[in-house]
C-alpha positions as CSV (number, residue, x, y, z in Angstrom):
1,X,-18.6,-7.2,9.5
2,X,-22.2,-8.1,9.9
3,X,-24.0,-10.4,7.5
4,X,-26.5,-7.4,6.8
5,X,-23.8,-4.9,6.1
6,X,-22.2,-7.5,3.7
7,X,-25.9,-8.0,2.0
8,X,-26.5,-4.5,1.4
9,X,-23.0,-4.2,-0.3
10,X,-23.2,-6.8,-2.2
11,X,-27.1,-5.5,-3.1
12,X,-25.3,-2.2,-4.3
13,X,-22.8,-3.6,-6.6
14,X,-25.2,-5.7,-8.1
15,X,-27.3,-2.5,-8.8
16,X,-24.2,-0.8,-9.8
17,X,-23.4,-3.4,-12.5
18,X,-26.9,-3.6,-13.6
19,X,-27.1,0.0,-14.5
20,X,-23.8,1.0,-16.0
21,X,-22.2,2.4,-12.9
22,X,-19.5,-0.4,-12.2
23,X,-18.3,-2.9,-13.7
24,X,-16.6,-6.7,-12.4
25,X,-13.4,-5.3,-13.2
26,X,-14.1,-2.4,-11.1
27,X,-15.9,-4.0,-8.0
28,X,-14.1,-5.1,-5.7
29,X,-13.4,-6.2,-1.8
30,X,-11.3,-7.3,0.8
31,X,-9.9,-8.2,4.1
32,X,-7.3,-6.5,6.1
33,X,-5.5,-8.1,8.8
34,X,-3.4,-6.0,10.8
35,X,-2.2,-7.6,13.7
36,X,-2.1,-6.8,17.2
37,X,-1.3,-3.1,17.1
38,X,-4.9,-1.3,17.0
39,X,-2.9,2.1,16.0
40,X,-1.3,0.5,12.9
41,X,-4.4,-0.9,11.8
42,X,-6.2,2.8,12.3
43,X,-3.6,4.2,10.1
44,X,-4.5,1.4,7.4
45,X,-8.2,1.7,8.2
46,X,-8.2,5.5,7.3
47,X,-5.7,5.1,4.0
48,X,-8.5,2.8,2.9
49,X,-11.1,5.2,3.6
50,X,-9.7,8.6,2.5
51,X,-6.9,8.1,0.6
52,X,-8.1,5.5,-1.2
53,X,-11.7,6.4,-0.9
54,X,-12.5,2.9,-0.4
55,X,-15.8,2.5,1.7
56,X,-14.4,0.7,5.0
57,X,-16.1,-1.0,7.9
58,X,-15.3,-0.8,11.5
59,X,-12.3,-2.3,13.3
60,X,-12.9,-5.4,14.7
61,X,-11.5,-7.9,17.1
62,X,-10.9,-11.6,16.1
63,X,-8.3,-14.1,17.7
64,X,-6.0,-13.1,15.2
65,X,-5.9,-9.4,15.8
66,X,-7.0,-6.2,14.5
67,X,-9.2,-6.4,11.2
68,X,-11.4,-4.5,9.4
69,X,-12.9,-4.8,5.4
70,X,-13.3,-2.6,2.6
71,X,-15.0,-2.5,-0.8
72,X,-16.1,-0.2,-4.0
């Protein structure tokens, strides 16, 4: 995830917490790794996103496989 996407998230749940809408219980974020199989890690990506109706960013590359992160 870019640095800017991470600093306007963070940004957001600091407003959150400041007004009442979340709390540190409630905020949270992650990591997923998935491996090396891009269509398992889709499958993850969207449970995240519309199951859980997590807010998720996009899939991403790295020398370990498939990852992509999440947060509320």
């Amino acid at each position: 995830m870019k640095t800017s996407r991470r600093m306007i998230a963070a940004a957001t749940m600091v407003v959150a917490m400041a007004f009442g809408g979340a709390t540190a219980a409630h905020a949270a974020q992650g990591e997923v790794a998935c491996g090396y199989d891009y269509h398992a890690c889709w499958a993850k990506w969207y449970d995240y996103g519309f199951v859980k109706n997590y807010i998720v960013g996009k899939i991403y590359y790295s020398g370990g496989g498939y990852h992509f992160y999440w947060w509320n």
